[in-house]
C-alpha positions in Angstrom: 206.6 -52.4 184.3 202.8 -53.7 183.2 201.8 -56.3 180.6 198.5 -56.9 178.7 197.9 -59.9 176.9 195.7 -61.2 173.4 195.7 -64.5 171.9 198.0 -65.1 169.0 199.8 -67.7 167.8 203.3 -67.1 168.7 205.6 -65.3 171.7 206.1 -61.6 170.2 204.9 -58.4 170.8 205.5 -54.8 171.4 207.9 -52.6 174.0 207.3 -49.5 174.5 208.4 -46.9 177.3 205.6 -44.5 179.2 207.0 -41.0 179.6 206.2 -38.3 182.9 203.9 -36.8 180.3 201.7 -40.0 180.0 203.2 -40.7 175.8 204.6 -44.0 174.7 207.1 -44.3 172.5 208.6 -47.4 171.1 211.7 -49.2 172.1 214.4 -50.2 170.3 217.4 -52.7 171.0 215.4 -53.8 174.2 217.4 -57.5 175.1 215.0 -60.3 175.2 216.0 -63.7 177.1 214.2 -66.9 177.6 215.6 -67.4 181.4 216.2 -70.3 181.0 218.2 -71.4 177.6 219.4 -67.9 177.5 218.2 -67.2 173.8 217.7 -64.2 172.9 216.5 -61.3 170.2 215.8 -57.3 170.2 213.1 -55.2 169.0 213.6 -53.7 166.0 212.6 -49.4 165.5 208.5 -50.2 166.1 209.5 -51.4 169.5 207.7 -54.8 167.9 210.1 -58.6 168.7 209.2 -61.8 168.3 210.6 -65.0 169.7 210.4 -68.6 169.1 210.1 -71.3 171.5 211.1 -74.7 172.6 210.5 -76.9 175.3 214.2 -76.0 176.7 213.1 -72.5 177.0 210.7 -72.6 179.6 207.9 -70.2 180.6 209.5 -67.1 181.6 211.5 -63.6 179.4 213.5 -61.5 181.0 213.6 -57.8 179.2 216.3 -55.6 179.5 217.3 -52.0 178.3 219.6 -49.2 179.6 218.5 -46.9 182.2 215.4 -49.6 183.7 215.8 -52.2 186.4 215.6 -55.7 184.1 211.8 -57.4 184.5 210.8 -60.8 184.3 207.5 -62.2 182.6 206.0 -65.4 182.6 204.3 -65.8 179.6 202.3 -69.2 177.7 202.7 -70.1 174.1 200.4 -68.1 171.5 200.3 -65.0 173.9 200.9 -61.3 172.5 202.8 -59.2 175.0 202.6 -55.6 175.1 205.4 -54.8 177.3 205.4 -51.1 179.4 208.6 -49.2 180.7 207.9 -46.7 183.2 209.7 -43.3 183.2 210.1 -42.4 187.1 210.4 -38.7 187.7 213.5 -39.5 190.0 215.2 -42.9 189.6 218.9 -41.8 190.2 220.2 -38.5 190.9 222.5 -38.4 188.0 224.0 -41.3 185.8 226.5 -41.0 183.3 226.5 -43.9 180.1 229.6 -43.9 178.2 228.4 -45.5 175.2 229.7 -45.4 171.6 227.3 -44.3 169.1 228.2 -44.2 165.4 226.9 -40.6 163.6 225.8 -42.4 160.7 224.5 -45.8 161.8 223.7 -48.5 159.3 220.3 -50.1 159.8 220.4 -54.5 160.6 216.8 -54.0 160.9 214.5 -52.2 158.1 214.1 -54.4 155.3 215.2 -51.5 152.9 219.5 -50.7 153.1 218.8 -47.8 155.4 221.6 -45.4 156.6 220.4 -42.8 159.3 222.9 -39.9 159.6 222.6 -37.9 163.1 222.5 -34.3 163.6 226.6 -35.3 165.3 227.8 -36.7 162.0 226.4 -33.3 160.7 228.2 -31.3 163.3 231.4 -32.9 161.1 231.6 -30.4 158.5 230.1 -26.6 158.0 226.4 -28.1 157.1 224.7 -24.9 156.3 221.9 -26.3 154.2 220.9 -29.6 152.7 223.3 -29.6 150.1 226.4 -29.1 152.5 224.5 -32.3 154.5 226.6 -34.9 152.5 230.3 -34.0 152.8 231.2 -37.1 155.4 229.0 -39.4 153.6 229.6 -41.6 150.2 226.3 -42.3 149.3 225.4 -38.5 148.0 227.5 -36.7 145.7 226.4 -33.0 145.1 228.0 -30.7 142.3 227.2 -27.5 141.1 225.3 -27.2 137.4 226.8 -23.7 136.1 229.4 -21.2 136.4 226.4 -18.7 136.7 223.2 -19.3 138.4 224.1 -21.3 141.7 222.1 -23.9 141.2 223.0 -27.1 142.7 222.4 -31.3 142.2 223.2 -34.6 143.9 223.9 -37.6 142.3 222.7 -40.7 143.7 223.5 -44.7 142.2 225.0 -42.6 139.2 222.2 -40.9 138.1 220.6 -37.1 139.0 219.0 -36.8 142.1 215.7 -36.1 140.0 215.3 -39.4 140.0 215.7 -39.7 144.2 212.5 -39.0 146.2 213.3 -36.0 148.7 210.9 -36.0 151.3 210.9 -33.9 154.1 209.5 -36.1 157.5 208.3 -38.8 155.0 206.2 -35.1 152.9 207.7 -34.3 149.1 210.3 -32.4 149.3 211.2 -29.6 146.8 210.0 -30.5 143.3 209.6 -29.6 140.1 210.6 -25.8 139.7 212.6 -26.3 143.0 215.1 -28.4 141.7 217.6 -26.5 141.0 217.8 -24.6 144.2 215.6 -27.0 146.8 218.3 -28.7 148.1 219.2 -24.7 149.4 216.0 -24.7 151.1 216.8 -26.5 154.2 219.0 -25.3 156.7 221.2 -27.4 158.0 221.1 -26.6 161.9 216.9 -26.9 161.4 217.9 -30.6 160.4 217.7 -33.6 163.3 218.7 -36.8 161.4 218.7 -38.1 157.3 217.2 -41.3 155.9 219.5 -42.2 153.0 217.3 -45.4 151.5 218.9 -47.5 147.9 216.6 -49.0 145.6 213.2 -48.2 144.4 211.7 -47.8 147.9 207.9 -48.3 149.1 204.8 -47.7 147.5 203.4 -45.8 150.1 205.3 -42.5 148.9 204.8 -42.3 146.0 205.7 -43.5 142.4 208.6 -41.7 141.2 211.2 -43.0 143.1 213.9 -45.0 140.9 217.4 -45.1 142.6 216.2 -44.1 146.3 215.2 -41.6 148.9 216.3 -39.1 151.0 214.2 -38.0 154.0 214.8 -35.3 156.1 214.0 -34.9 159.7 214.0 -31.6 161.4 214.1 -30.5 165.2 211.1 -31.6 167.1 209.0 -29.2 169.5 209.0 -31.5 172.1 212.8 -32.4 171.7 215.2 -32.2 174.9 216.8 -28.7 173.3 214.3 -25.8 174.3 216.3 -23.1 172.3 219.8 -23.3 169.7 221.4 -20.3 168.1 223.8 -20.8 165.2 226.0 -18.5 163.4 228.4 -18.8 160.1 231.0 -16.6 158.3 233.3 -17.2 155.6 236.2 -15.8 154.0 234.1 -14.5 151.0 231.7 -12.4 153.4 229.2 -15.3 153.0 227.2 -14.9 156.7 224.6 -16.9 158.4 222.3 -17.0 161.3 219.4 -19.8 162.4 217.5 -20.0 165.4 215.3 -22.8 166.3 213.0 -22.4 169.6 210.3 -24.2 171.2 207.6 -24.8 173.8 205.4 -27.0 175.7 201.2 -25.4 175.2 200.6 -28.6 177.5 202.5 -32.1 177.9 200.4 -33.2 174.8 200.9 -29.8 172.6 204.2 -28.4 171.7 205.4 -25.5 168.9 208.5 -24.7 167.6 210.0 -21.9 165.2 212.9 -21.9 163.0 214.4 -19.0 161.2 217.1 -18.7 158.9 218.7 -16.0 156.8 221.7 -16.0 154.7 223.5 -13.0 152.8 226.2 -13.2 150.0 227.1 -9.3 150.1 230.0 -9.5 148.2 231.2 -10.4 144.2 234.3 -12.6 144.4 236.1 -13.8 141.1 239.3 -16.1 142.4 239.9 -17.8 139.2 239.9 -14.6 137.5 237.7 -15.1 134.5 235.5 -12.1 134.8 232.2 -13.9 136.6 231.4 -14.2 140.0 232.7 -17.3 141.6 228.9 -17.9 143.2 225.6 -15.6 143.3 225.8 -12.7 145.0 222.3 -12.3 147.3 220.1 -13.3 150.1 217.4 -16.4 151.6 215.5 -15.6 154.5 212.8 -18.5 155.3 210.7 -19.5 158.6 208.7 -22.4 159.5 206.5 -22.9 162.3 205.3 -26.6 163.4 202.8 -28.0 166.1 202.9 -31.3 166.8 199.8 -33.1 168.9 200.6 -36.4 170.7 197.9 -38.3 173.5 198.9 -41.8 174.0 196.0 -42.6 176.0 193.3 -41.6 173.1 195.8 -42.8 170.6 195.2 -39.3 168.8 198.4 -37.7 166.8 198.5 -34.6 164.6 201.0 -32.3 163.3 201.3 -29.1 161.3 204.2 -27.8 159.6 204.3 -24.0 158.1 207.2 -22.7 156.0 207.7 -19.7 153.9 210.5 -18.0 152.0 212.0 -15.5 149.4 216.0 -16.1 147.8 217.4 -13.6 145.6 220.3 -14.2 143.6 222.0 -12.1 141.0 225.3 -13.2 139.1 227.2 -12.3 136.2 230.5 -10.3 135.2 232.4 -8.4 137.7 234.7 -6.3 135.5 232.2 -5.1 132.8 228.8 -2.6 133.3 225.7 -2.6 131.9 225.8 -1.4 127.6 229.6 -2.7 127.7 229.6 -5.8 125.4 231.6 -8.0 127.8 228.1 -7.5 130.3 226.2 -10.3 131.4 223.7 -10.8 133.9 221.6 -13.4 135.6 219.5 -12.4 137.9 217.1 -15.3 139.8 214.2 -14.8 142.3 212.6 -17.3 144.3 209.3 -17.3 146.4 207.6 -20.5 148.2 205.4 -21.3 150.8 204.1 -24.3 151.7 202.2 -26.4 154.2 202.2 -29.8 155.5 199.9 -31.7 158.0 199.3 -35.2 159.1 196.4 -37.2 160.9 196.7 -40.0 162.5 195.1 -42.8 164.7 196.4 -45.5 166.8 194.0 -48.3 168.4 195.2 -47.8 172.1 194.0 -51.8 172.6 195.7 -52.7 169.5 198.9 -50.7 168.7 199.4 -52.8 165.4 196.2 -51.2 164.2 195.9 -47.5 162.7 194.9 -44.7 160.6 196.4 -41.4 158.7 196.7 -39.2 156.6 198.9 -36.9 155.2 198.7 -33.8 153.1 200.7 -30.8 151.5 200.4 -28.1 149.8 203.1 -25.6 148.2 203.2 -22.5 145.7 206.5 -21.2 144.4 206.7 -18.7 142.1 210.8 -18.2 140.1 212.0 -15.1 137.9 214.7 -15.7 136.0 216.8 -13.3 133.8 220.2 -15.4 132.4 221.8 -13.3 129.9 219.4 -13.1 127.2 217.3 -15.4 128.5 214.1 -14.7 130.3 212.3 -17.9 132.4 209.7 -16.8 134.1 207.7 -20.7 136.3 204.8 -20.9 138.7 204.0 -24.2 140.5 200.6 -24.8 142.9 200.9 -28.3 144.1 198.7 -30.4 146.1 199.3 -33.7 147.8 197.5 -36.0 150.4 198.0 -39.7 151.3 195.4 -41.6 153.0 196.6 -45.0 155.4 195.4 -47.7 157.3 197.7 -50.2 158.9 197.0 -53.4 160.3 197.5 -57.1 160.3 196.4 -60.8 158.7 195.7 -63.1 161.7 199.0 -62.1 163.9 201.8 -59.6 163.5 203.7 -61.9 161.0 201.4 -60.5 159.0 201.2 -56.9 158.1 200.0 -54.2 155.5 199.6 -50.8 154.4 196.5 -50.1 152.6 195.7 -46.4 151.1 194.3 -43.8 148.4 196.7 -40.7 147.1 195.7 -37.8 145.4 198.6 -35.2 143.7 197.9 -32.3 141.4 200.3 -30.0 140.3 199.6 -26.8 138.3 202.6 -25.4 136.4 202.9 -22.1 134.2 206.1 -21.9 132.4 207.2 -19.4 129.8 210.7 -19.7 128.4 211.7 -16.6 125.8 208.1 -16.1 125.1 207.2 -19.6 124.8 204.6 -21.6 127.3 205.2 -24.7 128.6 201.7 -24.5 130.5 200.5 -27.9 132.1 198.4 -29.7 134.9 198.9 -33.2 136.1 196.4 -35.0 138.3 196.9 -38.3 139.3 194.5 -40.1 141.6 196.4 -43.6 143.0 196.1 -46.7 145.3 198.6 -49.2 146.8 199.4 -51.9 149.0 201.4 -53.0 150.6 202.2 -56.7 152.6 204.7 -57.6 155.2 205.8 -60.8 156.1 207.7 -61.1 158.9 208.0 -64.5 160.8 211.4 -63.9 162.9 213.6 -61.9 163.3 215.7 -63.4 160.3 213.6 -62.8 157.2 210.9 -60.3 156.6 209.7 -59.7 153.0 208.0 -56.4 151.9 206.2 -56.5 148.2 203.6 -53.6 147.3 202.3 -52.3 144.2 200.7 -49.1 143.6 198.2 -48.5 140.7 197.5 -44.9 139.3 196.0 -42.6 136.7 197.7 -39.6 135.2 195.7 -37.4 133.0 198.5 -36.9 130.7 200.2 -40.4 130.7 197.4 -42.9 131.9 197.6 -45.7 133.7 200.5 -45.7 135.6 202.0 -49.6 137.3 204.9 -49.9 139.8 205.6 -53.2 141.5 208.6 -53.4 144.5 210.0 -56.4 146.5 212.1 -56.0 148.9 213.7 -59.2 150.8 215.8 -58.9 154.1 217.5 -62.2 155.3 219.7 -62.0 158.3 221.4 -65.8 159.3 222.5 -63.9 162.5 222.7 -60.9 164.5 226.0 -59.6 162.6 225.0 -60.6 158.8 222.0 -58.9 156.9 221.9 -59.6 153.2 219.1 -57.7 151.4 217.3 -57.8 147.5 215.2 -55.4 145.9 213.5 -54.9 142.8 210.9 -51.9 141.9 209.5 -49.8 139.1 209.7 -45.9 138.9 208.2 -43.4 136.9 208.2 -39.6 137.1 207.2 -36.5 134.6 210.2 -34.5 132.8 210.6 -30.6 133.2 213.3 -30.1 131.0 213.6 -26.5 131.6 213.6 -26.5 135.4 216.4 -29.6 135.4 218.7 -27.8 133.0 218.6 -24.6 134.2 222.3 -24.2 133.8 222.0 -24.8 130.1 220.5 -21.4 130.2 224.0 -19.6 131.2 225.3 -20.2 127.7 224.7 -19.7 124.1 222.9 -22.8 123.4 219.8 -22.9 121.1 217.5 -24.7 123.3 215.3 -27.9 121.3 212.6 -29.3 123.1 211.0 -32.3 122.0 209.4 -32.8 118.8 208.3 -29.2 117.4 206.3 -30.9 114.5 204.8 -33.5 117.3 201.0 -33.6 117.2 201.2 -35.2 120.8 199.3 -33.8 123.5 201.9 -34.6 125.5 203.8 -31.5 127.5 206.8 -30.5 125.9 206.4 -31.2 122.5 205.6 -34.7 123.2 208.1 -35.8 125.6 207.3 -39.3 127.5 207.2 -39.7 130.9 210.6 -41.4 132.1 210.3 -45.0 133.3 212.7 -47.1 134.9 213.6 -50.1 136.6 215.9 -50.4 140.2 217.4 -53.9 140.6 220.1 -54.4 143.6 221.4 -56.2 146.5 223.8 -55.8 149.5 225.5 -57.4 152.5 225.8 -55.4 155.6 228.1 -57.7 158.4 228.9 -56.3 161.5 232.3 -57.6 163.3 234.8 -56.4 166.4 238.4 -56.1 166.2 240.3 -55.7 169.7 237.1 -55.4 171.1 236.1 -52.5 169.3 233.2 -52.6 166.7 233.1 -51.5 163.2 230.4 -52.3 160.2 231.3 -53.4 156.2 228.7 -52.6 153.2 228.8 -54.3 149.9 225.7 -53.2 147.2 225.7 -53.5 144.1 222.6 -51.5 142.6 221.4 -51.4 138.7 218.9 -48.6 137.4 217.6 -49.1 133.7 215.4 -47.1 131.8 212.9 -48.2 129.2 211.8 -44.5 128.9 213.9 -41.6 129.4 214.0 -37.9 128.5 217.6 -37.2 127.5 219.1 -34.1 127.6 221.8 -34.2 125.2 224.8 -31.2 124.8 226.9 -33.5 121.9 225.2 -32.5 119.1 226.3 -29.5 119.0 228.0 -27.0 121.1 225.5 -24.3 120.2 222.7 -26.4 121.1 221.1 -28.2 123.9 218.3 -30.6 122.7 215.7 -32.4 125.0 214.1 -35.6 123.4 212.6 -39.2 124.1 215.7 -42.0 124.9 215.3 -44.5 121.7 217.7 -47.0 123.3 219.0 -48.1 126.1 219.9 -46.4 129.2 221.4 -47.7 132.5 223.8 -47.3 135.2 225.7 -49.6 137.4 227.0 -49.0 140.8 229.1 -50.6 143.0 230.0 -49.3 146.5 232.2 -50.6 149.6 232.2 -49.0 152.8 233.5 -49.8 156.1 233.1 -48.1 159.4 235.3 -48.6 162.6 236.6 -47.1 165.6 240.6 -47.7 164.9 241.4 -46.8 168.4 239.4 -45.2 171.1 237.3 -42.2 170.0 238.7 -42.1 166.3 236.0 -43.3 163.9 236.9 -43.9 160.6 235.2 -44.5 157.0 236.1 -45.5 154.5 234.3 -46.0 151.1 234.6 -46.6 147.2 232.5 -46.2 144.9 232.6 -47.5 141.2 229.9 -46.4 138.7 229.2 -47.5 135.1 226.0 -44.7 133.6 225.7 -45.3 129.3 223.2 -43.1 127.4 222.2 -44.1 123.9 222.3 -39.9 122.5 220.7 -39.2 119.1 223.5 -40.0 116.2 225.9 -40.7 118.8 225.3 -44.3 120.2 225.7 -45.6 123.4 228.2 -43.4 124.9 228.8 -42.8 128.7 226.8 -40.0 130.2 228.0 -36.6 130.6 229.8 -35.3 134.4 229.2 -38.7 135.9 232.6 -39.7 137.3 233.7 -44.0 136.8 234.9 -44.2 140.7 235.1 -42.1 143.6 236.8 -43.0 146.8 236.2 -41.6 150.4 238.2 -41.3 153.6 236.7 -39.4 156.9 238.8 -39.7 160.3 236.7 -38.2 163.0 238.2 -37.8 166.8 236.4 -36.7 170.0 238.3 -36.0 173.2 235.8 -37.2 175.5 232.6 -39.0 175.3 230.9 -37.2 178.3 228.8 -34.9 176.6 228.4 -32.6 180.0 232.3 -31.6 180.1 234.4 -29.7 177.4 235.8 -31.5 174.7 237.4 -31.1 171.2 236.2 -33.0 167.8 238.5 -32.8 165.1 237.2 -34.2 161.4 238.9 -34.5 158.0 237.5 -35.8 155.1 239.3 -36.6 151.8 238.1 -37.4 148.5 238.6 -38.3 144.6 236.9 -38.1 142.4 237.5 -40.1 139.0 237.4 -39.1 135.5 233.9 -38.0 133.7 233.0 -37.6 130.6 232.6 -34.0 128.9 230.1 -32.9 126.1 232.0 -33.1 122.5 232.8 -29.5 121.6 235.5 -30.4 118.9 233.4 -28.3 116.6 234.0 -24.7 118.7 237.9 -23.1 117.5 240.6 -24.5 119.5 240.8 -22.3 121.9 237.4 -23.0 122.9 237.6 -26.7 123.2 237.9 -28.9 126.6 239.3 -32.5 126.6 236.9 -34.7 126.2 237.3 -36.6 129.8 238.0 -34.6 132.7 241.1 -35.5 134.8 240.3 -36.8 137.9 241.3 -35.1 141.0 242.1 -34.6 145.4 239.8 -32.9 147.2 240.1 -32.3 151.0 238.2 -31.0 154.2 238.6 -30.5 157.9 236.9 -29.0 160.6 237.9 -28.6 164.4 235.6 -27.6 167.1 235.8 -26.9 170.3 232.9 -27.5 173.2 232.4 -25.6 176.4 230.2 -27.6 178.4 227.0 -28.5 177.1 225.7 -25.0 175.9 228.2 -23.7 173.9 230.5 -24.4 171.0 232.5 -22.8 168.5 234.2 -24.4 165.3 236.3 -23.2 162.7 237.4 -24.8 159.3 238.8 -25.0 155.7 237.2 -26.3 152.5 239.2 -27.7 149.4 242.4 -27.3 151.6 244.3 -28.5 148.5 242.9 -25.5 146.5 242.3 -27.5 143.9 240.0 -25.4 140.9 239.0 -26.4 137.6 240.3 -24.6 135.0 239.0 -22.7 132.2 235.3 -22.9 134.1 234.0 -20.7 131.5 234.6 -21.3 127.6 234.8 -17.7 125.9 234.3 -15.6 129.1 235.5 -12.9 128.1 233.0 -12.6 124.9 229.4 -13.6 126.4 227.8 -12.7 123.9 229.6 -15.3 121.4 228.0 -18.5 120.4 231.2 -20.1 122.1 230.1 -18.9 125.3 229.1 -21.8 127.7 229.4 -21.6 131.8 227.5 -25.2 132.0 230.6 -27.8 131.2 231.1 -28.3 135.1 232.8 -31.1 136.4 234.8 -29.6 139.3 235.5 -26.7 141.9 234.5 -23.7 141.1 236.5 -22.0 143.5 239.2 -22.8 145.9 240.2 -22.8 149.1 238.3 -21.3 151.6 237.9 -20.7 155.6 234.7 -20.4 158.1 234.3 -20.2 161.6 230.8 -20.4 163.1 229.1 -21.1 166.9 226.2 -23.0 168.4 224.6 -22.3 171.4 221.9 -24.2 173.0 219.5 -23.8 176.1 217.6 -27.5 177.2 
């Protein structure tokens, strides 16, 4: 192990370990000990830790971590310690750590209420794509939009995930017209770990979070796994196969490819209501990435290429084409897109650097639904410029930078254009202070121009207090804003009858869609995260409480009428309030369990209506997952068995009290069991097969459709979801890996 020394004003600094390859990578949880009182702290994810110092501590710290022989430094006040692990190529011949891990660890550390979900907690449940990612987890909810079309949305702090950043390795994610079908987009064997973040989040990506942000992190080229294979099959025919493989150009250069391709060959209709259950069709997508890393020049880059075509077709299964029961949707999906990032670390100072990131992504969408033809192109362009660095010391930190996003969108929607561009140009900053270990205290503000909207002003705080090791509490507070695309975020409203409204027709604004606002709101919340041990075992509680209010919303409202679906500016109030518990333990040895509940409060002030509670937003849901593994040592066979349960409580549904009887639904849904389970079985470290069941309880809601049998009627309406679509169903799949 090697030091350097600088001057500062305080014992702290950086670990970080030296790989065979010559790269250093940070540290985390490294144990640091004055000898001689035996206090004590960690580093936190940067590999940074700081230290205070009395005259009982003496001169010298003692730094431990798993895997390296413990080192002692001497060290005198005000120095700045950059602390080096070497990586020997042969240490031991072969060691063997049992050490419990949880799958989704909860983060004592990052000033923001961070939960990082591993690629194991994945392994928990079939995971095919993004959307399938948050099954064990109580944080996410994700719900289908329509009877019809497929598409899919999450719900996050009450609200639709359109208001959650999605990023995609800290990149945007699928946007505007890839809403409804982005979170499709991402296989889920391609994916390495999540970053579920609450509140409004920081300034450096970006504006338009309001309720949080979900970050994505795929397979690495240089990770340990050199080659995986996956394959999926269902008991509706529904197939799947990903491959991700990768290789070393030079201990500094790596590359990796992913492919994935998915078929739906066949129409299944278990509730018996004439429609396919879900689109019939195919996705086939590939992305290539290289990733550059040279610790010694301090030089990093990375390129990220990914392209794909989904084709989906829906509709009735019993009736043909001129028959007047027919209907058809029919939805096709190109997009390519490209991400790259620049960066610079000081080697002498690695508090001290600069990046940049940019994107860039094209997606073209075809869309016949019934008698409705959407037709949407979007060119998007993004970049982010950074430079990171400190006041004085490291108690002291901040992000400085420029952002530049453009996005060109065509839409056309039964002959009428919804064309638009939005360039906004933006700068931000952002200040750490972090003096211990126990309190740091983020606060940026971003300041940006929009060509449509203007001036555009979001302040966040976010405060972190930790009395000890076992205890964070955490407060935030932030602005969001983000631009509406009505059409795109209700494409489900297009598998009925509805006469679509948009805006103001008789608006003289310049303002896309008829004058609709841009929607503004503001994320207050706070949260205690306490770690304890029961019969020696460890286990984690979370308490938040989170509130989102909007002082300018664009509300989609279906209460008006049932034959209509307008889109206008909130005049109002809007809000929602969420509160969640969840605890996590290991009840005996190997069996993890969470548990969770969730109470939620969302009120919409709709057009002649008042302030009513928003549409398919259940009051409470509660969450139970029991996960067992036969044996911690990863090299041998072994068994994991999961189940998951949940309920989900009672929502409100849009007023259709105007329609006949017979083609009216309650106007609250009941609230109702659902339940999962998965076993797998591992041979060795290679090879693994699983096999599972889905809503084992079968449970299906019932009518989906109103007036199926008559699509053509202005009763018809596929887009009053607020439960299963279909019921129970069976999958088996394999992995196989070479590293």
């Amino acid at each position: 192990m090697k030091t350097g020394f600088t001057q500062d004003i305080s014992v702290k600094g950086v670990v970080m370990e030296e790989t065979l390859d010559g790269q250093l990578k940070p540290l985390e949880f490294v144990n640091v000990v004055w000898l001689t009182s035996n206090k004590s702290t960690t580093t936190d994810s940067t590999g940074y830790f700081f230290i205070a110092r009395g005259a009982e501590d003496g001169d010298k710290l003692i730094f431990q971590y798993l895997g390296f022989d413990q080192d002692t430094v001497t060290v005198n006040g005000g120095q700045y310690l950059s602390v080096v692990f070497k990586e020997e190529a042969k240490v031991l011949d072969e060691v063997v750590v049992s050490h419990h891990k949880r799958t989704t660890e909860v983060s004592f550390l990052d000033p923001l209420q961070m939960q990082n979900i591993s690629k194991e907690e994945l392994f928990k449940a079939a995971c095919c794509n993004l959307s399938e990612s948050f099954e064990t987890n109580a944080t996410v909810d994700v719900s289908f939009t329509d009877a019809v079309t497929g598409a899919k949305e999450i719900q996050m702090l009450g609200l639709s995930g359109k208001y959650s950043l999605i990023s995609q390795e800290q990149m945007p994610g699928a946007t505007g017209i890839a809403i409804p079908y982005g979170l499709l987009y991402t296989p889920g064997p391609w994916i390495e770990s999540i970053q579920i973040s609450k509140g409004s989040g920081s300034v450096l990506q970006g504006y338009e979070s309001m309720t949080g942000q979900i970050n994505v992190e795929l397979k690495k080229p240089f990770d340990k796994e050199k080659f995986l294979l996956n394959g999926f099959f269902n008991e509706a025919y529904r197939s799947e196969m990903n491959v991700f493989a990768r290789t070393d150009i030079s201990p500094m250069f790596n590359t990796a490819i992913m492919g994935h391709y998915s078929l739906y060959p066949r129409q299944e209709d278990h509730n018996h209501d004439g429609f396919t259950d879900i689109p019939t069709g195919s996705l086939i997508t590939l992305l290539n990435r290289w990733d550059y890393h040279n610790a010694k020049t301090g030089w990093e880059s990375q390129l990220l290429i990914q392209w794909l075509k989904d084709e989906k077709e829906s509709g009735t299964v019993t009736h043909e084409e001129g028959h007047p029961g027919f209907y058809k949707a029919q939805i096709d999906n190109n997009r390519i897109q490209v991400h790259g990032k620049l960066g610079y670390v000081f080697p002498a100072k690695r508090y001290n650097s600069i990046g940049s990131q940019w994107g860039f992504a094209q997606q073209t969408q075809n869309a016949i639904i019934g008698e409705h033809l959407y037709d949407a192109r979007q060119t998007s362009f993004y970049g982010n410029w950074l430079y990171r660095s400190i006041i004085g010391d490291t108690r002291h930190q901040y992000f400085a930078g420029l952002s530049f996003k453009y996005d060109d969108y065509t839409e056309s929607l039964d002959s009428i254009s919804y064309d638009r561009k939005e360039i906004v140009p933006g700068v931000f900053f952002e200040y750490t202070y972090k003096p211990d270990n126990r309190l740091t205290l983020v606060s940026g503000v971003r300041l940006d121009h929009h060509n449509l909207f203007g001036w555009l002003f979001n302040p966040r705080l976010h405060l972190r207090y930790a009395p000890s090791e076992s205890i964070v509490f955490r407060a935030s507070a932030g602005r969001g804003m983000r631009s509406p695309l009505p059409i795109a975020e209700n494409l489900g409203g297009l598998a009925s009858s509805r006469e679509w409204k948009i805006g103001d027709p008789n608006s003289n604004s310049a303002l896309p869609y008829n004058g609709l606002e841009m929607e503004k709101a503001w994320n207050f919340g706070a949260s205690i995260s306490k770690e304890f041990k029961i019969d020696y075992r460890s286990g984690v509680l979370v308490v938040d409480f989170y509130q989102t209010r909007f002082t300018q919303r664009a509300i989609a409202d279906l209460d008006i009428s049932p034959q209509q679906l307008w889109v206008y500016n909130l005049d109002g109030q809007s809000y929602a309030n969420t509160f969640q518990a969840e605890i996590q333990y290991e009840l005996v040895k190997r069996l993890d369990v969470k548990l969770a509940y969730k109470a939620q409060q969302s009120k919409v002030t709709y057009r002649n209506e008042g302030t009513r509670e928003q549409i398919f937003t259940p009051d409470s849901r509660f969450f139970i997952n029991a996960s067992y593994v036969s044996s911690l040592a990863t090299y041998k066979g072994h068994w994991r068995v999961s189940a998951t349960l949940h309920y989900t409580g009672q929502q409100r549904i849009p007023d259709t009290d105007s329609n006949p009887v017979e083609f009216q639904f309650q106007p609250y849904s009941p609230g109702y069991w659902l339940m999962n389970g998965q076993l797998t079985r591992v041979f060795k470290k290679n090879m693994e097969i699983y096999a599972g069941a889905e809503n084992i309880f079968n449970f299906k809601q019932d009518p989906v459709i109103i007036d199926a049998e008559h699509p053509q009627s202005p009763y018809f309406d596929s887009g009053l979801i607020w439960g299963p679509i279909f019921g129970r169903e069976w999958y088996v799949g394999f992995r196989y890996s070479i590293k």
